[in-house]
SEVEX-938642 format. One record per residue (C-alpha): residue in one letter; residue number from 1; x, y, z. Coordinates in steps of 0.25 Angstrom, whole numbers, always signed. Each point is the difference from the previous one (the first is absolute). Layout:
<sites>
   code   pos    east   north      up
      A   NUM       X       Y       Z
...
</sites>
This chain:
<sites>
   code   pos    east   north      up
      X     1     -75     +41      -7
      X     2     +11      +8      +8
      X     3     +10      +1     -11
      X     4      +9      +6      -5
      X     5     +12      -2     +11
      X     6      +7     +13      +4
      X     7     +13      -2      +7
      X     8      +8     +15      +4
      X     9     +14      +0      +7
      X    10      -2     -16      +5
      X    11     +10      -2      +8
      X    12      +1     -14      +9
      X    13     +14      -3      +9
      X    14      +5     -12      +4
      X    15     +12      -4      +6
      X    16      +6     +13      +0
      X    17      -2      +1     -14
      X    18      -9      +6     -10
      X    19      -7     -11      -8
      X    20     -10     +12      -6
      X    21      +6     +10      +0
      X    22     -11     +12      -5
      X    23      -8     -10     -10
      X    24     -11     +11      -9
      X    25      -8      -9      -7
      X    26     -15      +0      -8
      X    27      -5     -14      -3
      X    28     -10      -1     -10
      X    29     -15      -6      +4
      X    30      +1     -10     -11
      X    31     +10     -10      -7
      X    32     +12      -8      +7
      X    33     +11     +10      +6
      X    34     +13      -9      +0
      X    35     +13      +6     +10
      X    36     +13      -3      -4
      X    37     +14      +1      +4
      X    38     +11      -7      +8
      X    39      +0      -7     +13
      X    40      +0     +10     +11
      X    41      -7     +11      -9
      X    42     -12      +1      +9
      X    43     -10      -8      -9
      X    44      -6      -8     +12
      X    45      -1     +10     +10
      X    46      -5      +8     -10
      X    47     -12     -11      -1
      X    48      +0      -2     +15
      X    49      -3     +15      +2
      X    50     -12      +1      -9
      X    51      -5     -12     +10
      X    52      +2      +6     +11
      X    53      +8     -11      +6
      X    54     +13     +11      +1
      X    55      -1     +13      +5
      X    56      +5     +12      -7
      X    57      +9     +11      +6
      X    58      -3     +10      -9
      X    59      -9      +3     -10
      X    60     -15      -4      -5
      X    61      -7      -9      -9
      X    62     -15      +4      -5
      X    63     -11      -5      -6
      X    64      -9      +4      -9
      X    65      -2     +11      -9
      X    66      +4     +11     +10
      X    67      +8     -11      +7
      X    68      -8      +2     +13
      X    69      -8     -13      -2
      X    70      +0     -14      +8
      X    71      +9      -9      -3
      X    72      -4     -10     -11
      X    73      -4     -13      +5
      X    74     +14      -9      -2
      X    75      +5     -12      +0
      X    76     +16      -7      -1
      X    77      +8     -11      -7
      X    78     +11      -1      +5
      X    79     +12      -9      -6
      X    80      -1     -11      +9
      X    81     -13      -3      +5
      X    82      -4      -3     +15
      X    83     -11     -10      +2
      X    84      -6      -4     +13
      X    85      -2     -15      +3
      X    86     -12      -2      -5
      X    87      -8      -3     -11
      X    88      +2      +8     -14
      X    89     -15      +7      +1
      X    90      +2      +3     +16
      X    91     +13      +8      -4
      X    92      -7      +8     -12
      X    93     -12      +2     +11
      X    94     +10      +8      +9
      X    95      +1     +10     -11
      X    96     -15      +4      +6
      X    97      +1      +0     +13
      X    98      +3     +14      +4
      X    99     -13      +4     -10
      X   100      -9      -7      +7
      X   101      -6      -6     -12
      X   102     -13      -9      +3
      X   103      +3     -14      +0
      X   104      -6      -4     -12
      X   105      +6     +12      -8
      X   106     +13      -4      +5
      X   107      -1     -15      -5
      X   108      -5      +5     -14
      X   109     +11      +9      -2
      X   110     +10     -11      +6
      X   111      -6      -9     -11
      X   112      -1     +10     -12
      X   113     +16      +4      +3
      X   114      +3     -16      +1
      X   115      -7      -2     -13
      X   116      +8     +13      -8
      X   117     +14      -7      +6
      X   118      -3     -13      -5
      X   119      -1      -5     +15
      X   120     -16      -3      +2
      X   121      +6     -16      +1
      X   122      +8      +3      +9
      X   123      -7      +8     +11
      X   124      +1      -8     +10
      X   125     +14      -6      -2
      X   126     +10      +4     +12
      X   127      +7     +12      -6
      X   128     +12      -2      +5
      X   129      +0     -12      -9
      X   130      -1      +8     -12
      X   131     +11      +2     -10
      X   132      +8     +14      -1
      X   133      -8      +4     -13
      X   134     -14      -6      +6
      X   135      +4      +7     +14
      X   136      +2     +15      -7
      X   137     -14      -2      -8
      X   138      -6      -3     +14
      X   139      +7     +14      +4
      X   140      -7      +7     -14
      X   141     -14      -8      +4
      X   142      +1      +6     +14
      X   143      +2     +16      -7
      X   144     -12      -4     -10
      X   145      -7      -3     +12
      X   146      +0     +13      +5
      X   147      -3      +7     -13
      X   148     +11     +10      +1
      X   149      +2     +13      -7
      X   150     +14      -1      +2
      X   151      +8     -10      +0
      X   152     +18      -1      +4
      X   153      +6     -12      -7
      X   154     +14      -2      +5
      X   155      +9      -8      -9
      X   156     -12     -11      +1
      X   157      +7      -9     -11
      X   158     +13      +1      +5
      X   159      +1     -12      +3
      X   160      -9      -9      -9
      X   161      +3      -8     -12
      X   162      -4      +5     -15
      X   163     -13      -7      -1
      X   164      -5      +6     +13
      X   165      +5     +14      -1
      X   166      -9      -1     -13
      X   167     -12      -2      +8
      X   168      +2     +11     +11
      X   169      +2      +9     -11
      X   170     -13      -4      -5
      X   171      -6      +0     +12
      X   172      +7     +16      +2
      X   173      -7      +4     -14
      X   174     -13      -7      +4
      X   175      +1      +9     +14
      X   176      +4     +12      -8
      X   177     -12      -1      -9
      X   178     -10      -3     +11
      X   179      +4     +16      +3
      X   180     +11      -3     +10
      X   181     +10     +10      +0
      X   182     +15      -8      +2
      X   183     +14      +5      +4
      X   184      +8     -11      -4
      X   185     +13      -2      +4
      X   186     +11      -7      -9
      X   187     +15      -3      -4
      X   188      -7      -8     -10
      X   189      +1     +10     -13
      X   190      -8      -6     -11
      X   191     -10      -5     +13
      X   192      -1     +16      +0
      X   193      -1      +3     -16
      X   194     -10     -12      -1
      X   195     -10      +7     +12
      X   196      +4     +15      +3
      X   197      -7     +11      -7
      X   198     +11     +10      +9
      X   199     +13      -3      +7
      X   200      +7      +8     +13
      X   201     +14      -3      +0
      X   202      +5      +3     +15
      X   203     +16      +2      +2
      X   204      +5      +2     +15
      X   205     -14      +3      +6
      X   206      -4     +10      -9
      X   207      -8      +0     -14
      X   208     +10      +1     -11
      X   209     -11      +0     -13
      X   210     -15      -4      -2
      X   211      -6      -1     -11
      X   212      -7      -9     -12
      X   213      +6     -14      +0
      X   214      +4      +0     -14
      X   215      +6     +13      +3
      X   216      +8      -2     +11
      X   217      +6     -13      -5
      X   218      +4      +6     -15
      X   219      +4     +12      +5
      X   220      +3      +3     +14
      X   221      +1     +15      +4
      X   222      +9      -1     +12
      X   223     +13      -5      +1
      X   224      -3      -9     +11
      X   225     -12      -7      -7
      X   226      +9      -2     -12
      X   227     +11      -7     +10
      X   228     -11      -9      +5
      X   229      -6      -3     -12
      X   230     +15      -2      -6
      X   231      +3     -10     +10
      X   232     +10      +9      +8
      X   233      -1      -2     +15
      X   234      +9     +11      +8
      X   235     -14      +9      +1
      X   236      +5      +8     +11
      X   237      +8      +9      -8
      X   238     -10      +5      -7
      X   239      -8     +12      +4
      X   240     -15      -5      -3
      X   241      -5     +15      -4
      X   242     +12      -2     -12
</sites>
């Protein structure tokens, strides 16, 4: 596994703005890593760097031990999901196209992620057709699919009822516990004491504390994480390395 993730001096510009602004960061190979923090703080791009879907201005991340390594094999949630117009297993198929994986691996794996969802029945309804809790746990069965190491949750029950956010978040401990490495992130606060072994707050671009969950939450070291936390919103007044 090319874990853990180091991150030196990320910076990543946008609009003639800093949205990272010089991020150093070690993730850990195992457990669920939640990042927190107000709207604007960077959490996304943060996410959206590690995949490689923005480019950095500045800065590195590594992998492995002497950070040198491959990048792990990935996959994303993202808050709302996009599905193709086609049938629920063709858009968890697509997960493997760009691995090449033999036909009758690929429709193996389709099946067993189906099945781990609760959505073997309904492999070949129109996904489209789905609900917006059925739709995100096609999006989870198209990342089991590809057997990740790492896997970017963004808000992924932002939008979804009680009952439903129950079961992603059975279906994240279940990813979680297969061996899957998870950066998850979350306005949802008890969604991050129930799953998160260690927490990033991010203020203004920039890390303003990591550390144990249980830790941060109690007894927040920096100013800025005790604001968030606190429910004050005018971050940008404090210095993050407060």
């Amino acid at each position: 596994m090319n874990l853990p993730l180091r991150i030196a001096g990320l910076v990543v510009e946008a609009g003639g703005r800093r949205v990272l602004d010089g991020i150093d960061l070690e993730i850990a190979t195992r457990g669920i890593t939640a990042v927190i923090g107000p709207n604007g703080a960077g959490k996304s791009t943060l996410l959206r760097a590690l995949d490689g879907l923005v480019a950095p201005s500045a800065g590195r991340i590594g992998h492995g031990r002497d950070g040198a390594g491959p990048p792990p094999r990935r996959a994303f949630v993202f808050q709302r999901t996009a599905l193709l117009r086609a049938s629920v297993a063709r858009n968890v198929a697509l997960a493997l196209e760009a691995e090449a994986v033999p036909a009758a691996e690929a429709r193996a794996r389709v099946a067993h992620a189906l099945a781990r969802v609760g959505l073997a029945d309904r492999a070949q309804d129109a996904a489209r057709r789905l609900s917006g809790g059925e739709q995100q746990r096609v999006a989870f069965a198209r990342a089991w699919a590809r057997a990740p190491e790492l896997l970017l949750l963004d808000e992924p029950t932002a939008s979804l009822d009680p009952a439903t956010t129950e079961e992603i978040e059975r279906l994240v401990v279940a990813l979680r516990d297969a061996g899957t490495k998870i950066l998850l992130v979350s306005h949802n606060l008890g969604q991050v004491g129930r799953l998160a072994e260690d927490v990033v707050v991010l203020a203004a671009g920039r890390v303003a504390e990591h550390g144990p969950v249980g830790t941060v939450f109690r007894r927040p070291a920096t100013q800025a994480a005790r604001a968030y936390l606190q429910g004050e919103l005018p971050w940008q007044s404090f210095d993050a390395s407060s």
